[in-house]
ZAMARGU-4260 file (C-alpha; in steps of 0.2 Angstrom, whole numbers, plus 5000, padded with zeros to 4 digits):
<rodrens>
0) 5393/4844/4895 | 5375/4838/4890 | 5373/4822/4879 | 5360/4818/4865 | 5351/4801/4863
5) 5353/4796/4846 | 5336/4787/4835 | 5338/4772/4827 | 5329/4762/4818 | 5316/4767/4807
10) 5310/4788/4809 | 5289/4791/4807 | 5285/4804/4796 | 5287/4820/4800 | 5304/4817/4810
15) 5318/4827/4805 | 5332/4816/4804 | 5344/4805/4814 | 5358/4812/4824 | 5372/4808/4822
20) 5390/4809/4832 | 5397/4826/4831 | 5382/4834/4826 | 5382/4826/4809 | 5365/4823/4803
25) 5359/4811/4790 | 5341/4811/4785 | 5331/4796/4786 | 5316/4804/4775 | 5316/4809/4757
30) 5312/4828/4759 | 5292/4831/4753 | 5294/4838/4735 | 5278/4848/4737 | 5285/4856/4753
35) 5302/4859/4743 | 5294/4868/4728 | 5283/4878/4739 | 5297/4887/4750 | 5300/4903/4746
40) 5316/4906/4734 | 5328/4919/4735 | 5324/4928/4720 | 5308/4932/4708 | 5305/4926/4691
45) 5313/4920/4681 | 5323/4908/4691 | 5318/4890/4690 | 5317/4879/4706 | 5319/4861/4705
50) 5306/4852/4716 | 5318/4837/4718 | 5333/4850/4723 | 5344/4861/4712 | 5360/4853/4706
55) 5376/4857/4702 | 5378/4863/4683 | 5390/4859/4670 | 5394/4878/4669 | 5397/4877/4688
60) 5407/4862/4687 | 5419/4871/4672 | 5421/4885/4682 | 5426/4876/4697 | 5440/4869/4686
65) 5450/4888/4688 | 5451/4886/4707 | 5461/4869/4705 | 5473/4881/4697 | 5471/4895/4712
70) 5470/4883/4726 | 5485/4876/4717 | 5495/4891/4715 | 5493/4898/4734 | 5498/4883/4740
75) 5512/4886/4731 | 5516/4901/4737 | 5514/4897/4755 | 5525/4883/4750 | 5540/4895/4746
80) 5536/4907/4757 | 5551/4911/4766 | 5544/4919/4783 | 5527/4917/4792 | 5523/4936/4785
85) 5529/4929/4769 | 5513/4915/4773 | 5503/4927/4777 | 5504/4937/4763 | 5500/4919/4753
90) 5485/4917/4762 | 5479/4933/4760 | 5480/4930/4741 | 5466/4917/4742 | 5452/4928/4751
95) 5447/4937/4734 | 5447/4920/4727 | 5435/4913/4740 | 5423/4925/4739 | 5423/4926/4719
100) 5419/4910/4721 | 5407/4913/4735 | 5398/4928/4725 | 5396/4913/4709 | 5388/4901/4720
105) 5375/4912/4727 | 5373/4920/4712 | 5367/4903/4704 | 5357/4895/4718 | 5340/4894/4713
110) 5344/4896/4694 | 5345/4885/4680 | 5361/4887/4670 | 5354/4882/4654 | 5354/4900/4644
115) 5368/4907/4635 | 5370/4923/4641 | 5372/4914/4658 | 5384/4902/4651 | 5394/4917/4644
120) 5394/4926/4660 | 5400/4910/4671 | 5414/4910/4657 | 5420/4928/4659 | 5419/4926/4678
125) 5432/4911/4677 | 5443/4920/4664 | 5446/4932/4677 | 5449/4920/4691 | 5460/4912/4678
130) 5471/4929/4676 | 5474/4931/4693 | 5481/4912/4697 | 5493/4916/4683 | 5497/4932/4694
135) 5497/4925/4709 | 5516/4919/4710 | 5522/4938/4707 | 5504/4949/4713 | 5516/4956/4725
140) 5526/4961/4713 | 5524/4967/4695 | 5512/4958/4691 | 5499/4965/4707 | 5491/4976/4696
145) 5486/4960/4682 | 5479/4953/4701 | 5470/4968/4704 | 5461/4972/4691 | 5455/4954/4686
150) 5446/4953/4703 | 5439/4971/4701 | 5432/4965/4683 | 5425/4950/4692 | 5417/4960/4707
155) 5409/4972/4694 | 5403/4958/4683 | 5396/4951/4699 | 5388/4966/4706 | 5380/4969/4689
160) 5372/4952/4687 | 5364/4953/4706 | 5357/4970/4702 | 5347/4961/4688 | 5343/4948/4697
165) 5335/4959/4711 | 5341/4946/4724 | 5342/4961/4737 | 5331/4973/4741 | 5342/4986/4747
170) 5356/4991/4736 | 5368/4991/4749 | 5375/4974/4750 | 5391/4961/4748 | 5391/4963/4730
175) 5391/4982/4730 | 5404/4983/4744 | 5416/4971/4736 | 5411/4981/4719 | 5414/5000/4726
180) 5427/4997/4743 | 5437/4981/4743 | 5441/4978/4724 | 5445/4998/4720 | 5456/4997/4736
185) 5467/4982/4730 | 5468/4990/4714 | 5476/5005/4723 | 5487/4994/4734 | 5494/4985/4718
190) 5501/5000/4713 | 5510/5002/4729 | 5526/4993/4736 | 5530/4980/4748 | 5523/4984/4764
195) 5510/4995/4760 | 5503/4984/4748 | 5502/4970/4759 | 5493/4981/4770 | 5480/4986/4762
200) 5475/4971/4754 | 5474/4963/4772 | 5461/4977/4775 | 5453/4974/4758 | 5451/4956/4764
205) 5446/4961/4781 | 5431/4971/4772 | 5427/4956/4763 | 5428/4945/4776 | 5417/4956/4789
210) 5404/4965/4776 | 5391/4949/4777 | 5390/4950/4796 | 5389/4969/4796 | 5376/4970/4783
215) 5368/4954/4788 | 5347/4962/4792 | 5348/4963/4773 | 5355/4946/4773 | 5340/4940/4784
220) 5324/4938/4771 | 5332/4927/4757 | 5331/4910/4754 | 5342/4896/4745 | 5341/4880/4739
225) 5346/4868/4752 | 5354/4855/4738 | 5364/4865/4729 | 5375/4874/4738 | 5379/4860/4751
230) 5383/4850/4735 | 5396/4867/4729 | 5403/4869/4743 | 5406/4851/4745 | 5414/4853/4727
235) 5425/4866/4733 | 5431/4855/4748 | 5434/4839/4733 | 5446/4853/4721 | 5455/4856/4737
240) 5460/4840/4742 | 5462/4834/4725 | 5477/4849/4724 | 5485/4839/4740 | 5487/4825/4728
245) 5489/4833/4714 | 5504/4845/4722 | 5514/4829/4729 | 5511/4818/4715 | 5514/4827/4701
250) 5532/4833/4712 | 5537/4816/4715 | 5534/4809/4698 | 5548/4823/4692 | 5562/4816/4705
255) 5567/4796/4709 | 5557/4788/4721 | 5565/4781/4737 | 5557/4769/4751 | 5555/4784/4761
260) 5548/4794/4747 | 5534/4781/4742 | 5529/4777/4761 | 5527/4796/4763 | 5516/4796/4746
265) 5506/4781/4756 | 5504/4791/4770 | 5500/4807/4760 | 5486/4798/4751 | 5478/4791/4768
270) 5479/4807/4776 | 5468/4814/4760 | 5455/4799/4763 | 5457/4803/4782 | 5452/4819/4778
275) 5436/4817/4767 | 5430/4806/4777 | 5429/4820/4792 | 5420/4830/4779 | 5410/4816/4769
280) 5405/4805/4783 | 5397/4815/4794 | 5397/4834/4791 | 5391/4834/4774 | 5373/4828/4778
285) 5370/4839/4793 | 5377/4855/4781 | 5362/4852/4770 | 5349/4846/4783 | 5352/4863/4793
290) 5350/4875/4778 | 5334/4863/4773 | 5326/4868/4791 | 5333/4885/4796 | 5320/4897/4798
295) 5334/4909/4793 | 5345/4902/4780 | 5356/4918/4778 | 5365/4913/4795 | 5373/4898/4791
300) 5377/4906/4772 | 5386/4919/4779 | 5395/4909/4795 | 5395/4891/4792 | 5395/4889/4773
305) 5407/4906/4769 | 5417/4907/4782 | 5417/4890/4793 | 5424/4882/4774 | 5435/4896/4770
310) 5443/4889/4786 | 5443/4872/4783 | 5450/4876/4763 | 5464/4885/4772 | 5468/4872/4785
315) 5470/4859/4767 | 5481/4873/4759 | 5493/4871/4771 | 5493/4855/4773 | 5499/4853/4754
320) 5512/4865/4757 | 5519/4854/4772 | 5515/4837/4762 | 5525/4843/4746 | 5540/4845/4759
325) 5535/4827/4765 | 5539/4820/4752 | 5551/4828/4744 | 5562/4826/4760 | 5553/4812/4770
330) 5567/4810/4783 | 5573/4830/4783 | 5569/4840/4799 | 5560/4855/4793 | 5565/4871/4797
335) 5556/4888/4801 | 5538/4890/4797 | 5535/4876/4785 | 5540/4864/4801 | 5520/4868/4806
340) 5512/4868/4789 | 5507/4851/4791 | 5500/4849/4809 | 5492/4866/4808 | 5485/4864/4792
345) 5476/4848/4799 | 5470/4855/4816 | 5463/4870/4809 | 5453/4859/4797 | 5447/4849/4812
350) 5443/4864/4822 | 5434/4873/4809 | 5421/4859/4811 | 5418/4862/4829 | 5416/4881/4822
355) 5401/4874/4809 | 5393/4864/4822 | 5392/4876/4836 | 5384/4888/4823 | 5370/4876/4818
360) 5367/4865/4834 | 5373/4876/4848 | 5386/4863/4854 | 5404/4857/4850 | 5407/4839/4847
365) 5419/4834/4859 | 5430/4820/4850 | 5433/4833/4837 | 5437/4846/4848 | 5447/4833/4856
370) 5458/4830/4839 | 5459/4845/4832 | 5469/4851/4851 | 5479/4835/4851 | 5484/4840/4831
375) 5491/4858/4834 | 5500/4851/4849 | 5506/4839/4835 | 5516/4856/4828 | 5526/4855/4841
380) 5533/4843/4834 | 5538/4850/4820 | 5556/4858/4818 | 5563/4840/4830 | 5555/4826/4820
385) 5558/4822/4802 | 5543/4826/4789 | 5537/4809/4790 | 5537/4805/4806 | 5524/4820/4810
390) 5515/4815/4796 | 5513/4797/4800 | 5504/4803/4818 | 5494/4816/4810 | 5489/4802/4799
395) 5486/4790/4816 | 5476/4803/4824 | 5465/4805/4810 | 5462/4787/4808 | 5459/4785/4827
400) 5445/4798/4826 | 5435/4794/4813 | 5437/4775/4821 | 5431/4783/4834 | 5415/4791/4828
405) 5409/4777/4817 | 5411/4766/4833 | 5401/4777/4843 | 5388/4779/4831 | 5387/4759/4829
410) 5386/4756/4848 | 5370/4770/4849 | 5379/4779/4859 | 5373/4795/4864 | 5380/4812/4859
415) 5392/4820/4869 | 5395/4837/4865 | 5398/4855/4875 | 5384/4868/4872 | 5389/4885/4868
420) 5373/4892/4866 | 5358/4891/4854 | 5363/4886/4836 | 5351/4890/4822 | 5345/4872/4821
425) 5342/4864/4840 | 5350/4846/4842 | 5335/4833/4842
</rodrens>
């Protein structure tokens, strides 16, 4: 256990930033423009780089629009999932989702959206993302081929586009594996049956998932804009807990609503505020402040920003599968696997922060570390107590945490946190 002295007060220039509790960092100094618009980019001509920080397009922001609709539609499935293979399979769906998603974002850092042809292209890209949330509710079924092919139309697009740009030197990357292994083998699997096709999309998944870190010494010598993809990634974490509220909301204003329905609609909407503010409050600032100093940005891209949020995206799409049987049946004791949706969902959201720190400051914050253990043992809850009454202490814990953290952070308190070995950006 080692512990952090925090600055207060005004920094000089020059210093980096302030740290705060959990390793969340918020800087006290506007970044030098000059400095900015002199770092390297990831790409050649002619991409244009914002001295004042690339943000998030209008094109972007449409196409972000689509993944409401997926996160919206896996969620749903996991909802009626009637096993924890049957969840599986759900989850699964989402990979190809994330790293479309993923593949657009990087494709787009450190270029301005302002031409047709890109415009045109973002558009395409979401049409296909669009077809596969449609198929999503039967992709294991008849309609896995529509799935399939849909993501292989957006992998191709994608691998296409990142050739022209000449963002890699070497031809073999993520883009070209997800073009030539991982889309064709879903396509194969769609045509298969239940297991099989489960199988190999799990492995096509894996591929995805694993491909970055195998290839990552071509990863290592590119650059990216340290505003815009905190800002996207940000975005993505906003559309996923605007699906919690959507999901319950839109299911409650179908049926009456009882006192026990419209408590657990209270609680399911400070549980949502809970849960920004974990992200918000502290995190989001330290996300962009590591890329801006990271000697090598492609570390954090890969672990903390791909998979550290793929994490935290799944955590919140469980937890709107476990708060649509909140409040559909408040006072209900859940049975099977959705008796863990909700207190999973929330501790994997909470770890997954410990995950992103350790990764850019070498250490875990302890409060969260702390919370995110006492929530999965919150699961065990699950099958004795009704809906609300896990969800009223999930929605306890989270409030005593936060608390917590902005207390400490008042007081000047130092940082407590357990190292786990060098991160890519040192604590101060």
């Amino acid at each position: 256990m080692s512990e952090v002295r925090q600055s207060r007060g005004k920094a000089p220039s020059g210093q980096r930033a302030e740290t705060r509790f959990d390793g969340g960092i918020e800087p006290l100094t506007s970044p030098d423009p000059v400095s900015r618009a002199n770092r390297p980019s990831a790409i050649s001509p002619p991409a244009i780089i914002n001295p004042h920080g690339q943000r998030v397009s209008w094109a972007e922001l449409f196409f972000d629009l689509v993944f409401v609709f997926a996160v919206t539609q896996v969620a749903s499935a996991a909802q009626n999932a009637a096993s924890a293979v049957a969840v599986g399979r759900a989850l699964v769906l989402f990979v190809p989702f994330w790293w479309a998603w993923v593949g657009v974002s990087i494709l787009y850092n450190g270029v301005e959206l302002t031409s047709t042809k890109r415009h045109l292209k973002v558009f395409a890209l979401g049409l296909g993302a669009f077809i596969m949330s449609i198929s999503v509710p039967d992709a294991y079924g008849q309609r896995g081929p529509v799935f399939a092919f849909a993501y292989l139309g957006i992998r191709a697009l994608l691998a296409w586009a990142i050739l022209r740009r000449g963002f890699f030197h070497d031809r073999v990357n993520p883009y070209l594996v997800s073009a030539m292994i991982s889309a064709p083998l879903i396509v194969i699997g769609s045509f298969t049956p239940l297991p099989a096709r489960a199988w190999i999309w799990l492995a096509a998944a894996l591929i995805e998932l694993v491909t970055p870190t195998l290839l990552h010494r071509r990863l290592d010598d590119l650059h990216f804009d340290a505003s815009h993809l905190p800002e996207r990634f940000g975005l993505f974490v906003i559309i996923a807990l605007g699906e919690v509220l959507v999901g319950v909301g839109v299911q409650e204003s179908r049926q009456g609503l009882s006192w026990s329905s419209l408590t657990a609609l209270v609680l399911a909407f400070v549980l949502c505020c809970a849960l920004w503010w974990t992200y918000f409050h502290f995190a989001a600032p330290a996300l962009e402040h590591a890329l801006r100093e990271a000697r090598m940005q492609s570390v954090l891209v890969r672990s903390v920003f791909s998979h550290g949020h793929l994490a935290m995206v799944t955590g919140l799409i469980l937890i709107a599968a476990g708060l649509a049987q909140a409040v559909r049946s408040p006072l209900h004791h859940p049975a099977g696997v959705h008796a863990y949706f909700l207190a999973t969902g929330t501790a994997l959201y909470v770890l997954s922060f410990c995950y992103t720190r350790a990764r850019m400051f070498g250490g875990v914050g302890v409060a969260r570390l702390i919370g995110g253990l006492l929530a999965a043992a919150l699961a065990s809850l699950g099958p004795f107590a009704p809906t609300v009454v896990t969800l009223a202490a999930l929605v306890g814990l989270l409030i005593a945490l936060n608390a917590f953290e902005a207390w400490w952070v008042a007081t000047n308190r130092s940082v407590l946190i357990i190292r786990t070995g060098r991160g890519v950006i040192p604590d101060a």
